[in-house]
N, C-alpha and C positions, 0 to 999 in steps of 0.2 A: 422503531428508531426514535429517537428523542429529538428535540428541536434542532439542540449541539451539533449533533451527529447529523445532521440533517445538513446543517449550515456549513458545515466543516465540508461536506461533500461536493456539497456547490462551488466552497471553497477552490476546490480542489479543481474540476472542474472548468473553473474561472481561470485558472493558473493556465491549464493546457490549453484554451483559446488563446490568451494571451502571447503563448510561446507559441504559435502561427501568425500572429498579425501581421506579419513580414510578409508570408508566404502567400503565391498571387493564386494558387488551386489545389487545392487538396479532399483527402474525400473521408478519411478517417483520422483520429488521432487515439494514440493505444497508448497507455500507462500503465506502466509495473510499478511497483512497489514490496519491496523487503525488508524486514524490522524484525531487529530484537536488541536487548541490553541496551538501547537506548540511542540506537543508530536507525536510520530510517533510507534506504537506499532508493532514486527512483530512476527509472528506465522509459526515456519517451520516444515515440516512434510518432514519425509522421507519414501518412500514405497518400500516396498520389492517384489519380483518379485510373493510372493506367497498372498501379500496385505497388510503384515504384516506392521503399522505406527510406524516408532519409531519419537519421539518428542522430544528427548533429546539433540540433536542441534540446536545452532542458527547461525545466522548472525554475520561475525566480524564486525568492527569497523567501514570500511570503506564503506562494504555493506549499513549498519544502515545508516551511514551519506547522501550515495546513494540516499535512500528512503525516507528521509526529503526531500533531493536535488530536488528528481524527483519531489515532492508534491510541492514545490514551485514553478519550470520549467512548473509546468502543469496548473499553474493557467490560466484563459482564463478573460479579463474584461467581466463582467457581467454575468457569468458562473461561477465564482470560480473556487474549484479543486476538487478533488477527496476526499473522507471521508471514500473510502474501497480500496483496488486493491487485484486483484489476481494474482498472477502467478505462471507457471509450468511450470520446464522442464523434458522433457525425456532422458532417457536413449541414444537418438541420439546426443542431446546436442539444441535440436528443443526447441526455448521459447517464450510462450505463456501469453498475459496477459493482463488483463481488468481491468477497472475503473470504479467504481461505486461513482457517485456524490450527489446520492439521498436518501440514507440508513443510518441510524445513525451511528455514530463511537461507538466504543467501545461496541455493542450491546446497544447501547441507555444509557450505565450507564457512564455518564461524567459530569461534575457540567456544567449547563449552562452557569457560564459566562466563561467557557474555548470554546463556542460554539460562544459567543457574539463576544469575540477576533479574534476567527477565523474568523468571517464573516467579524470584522474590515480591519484582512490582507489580506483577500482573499473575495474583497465583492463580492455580487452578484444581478442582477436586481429581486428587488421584485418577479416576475414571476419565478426567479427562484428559490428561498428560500421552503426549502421545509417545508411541513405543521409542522412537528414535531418540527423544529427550531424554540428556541426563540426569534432570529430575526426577525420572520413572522410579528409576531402585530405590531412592528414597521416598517417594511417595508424598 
């Protein structure tokens, strides 16, 4: 991972503490994250020490911005980027987080040609285009 990519995460990371400051106990904080064509959705959870989700915060401004950032920072030639990521921190301030390159965004409900785009900006070698993508047939 490159310095960018590094910072970006922290970034990111920075953003989900942020969006608990309010909250007086909590034990995890869960980020989703879905991208393509140029759109970056995130999804935050906060958990409570007894498991309880509350969903009623989000990411500011600058976190959001972050999470496009990092999606372009991660692009790799012939590899593309990422179309999921996960992240969590705990209650120690420990952050954890993974990238998924192979799964559809959006749970699969995105107009194709915001998918075609994608692959325009973020191409990827044949081999790796995954089967669902309607950039396979063309290759």
């Amino acid at each position: 991972m490159t310095p960018e990519t590094q910072d970006l995460i922290q970034a990111v990371g920075q953003g989900m503490l942020r969006a608990v400051q309010s909250v007086a106990d909590w034990r995890r904080i869960e980020l989703s994250l879905t991208g393509a064509g140029g759109m970056v959705e995130a999804d935050l959870r906060v958990v409570s020490p007894d498991g309880e989700v509350d969903q009623s915060r989000g990411l500011d401004h600058d976190a959001l911005d972050a999470c496009g950032d990092l999606r372009d920072a991660m692009h790799q030639a012939g590899t593309g980027t990422w179309y999921n990521a996960r992240f969590t921190v705990d209650r120690s301030g420990s952050l954890e987080s993974e990238f998924d390159y192979d799964n559809a965004p959006f749970d699969g409900n995105i107009e194709p040609e915001l998918l075609v785009n994608d692959h325009a900006e973020f191409p990827r070698d044949p081999a790796n285009i995954p089967d669902w993508h309607p950039s396979k047939a063309s290759g």
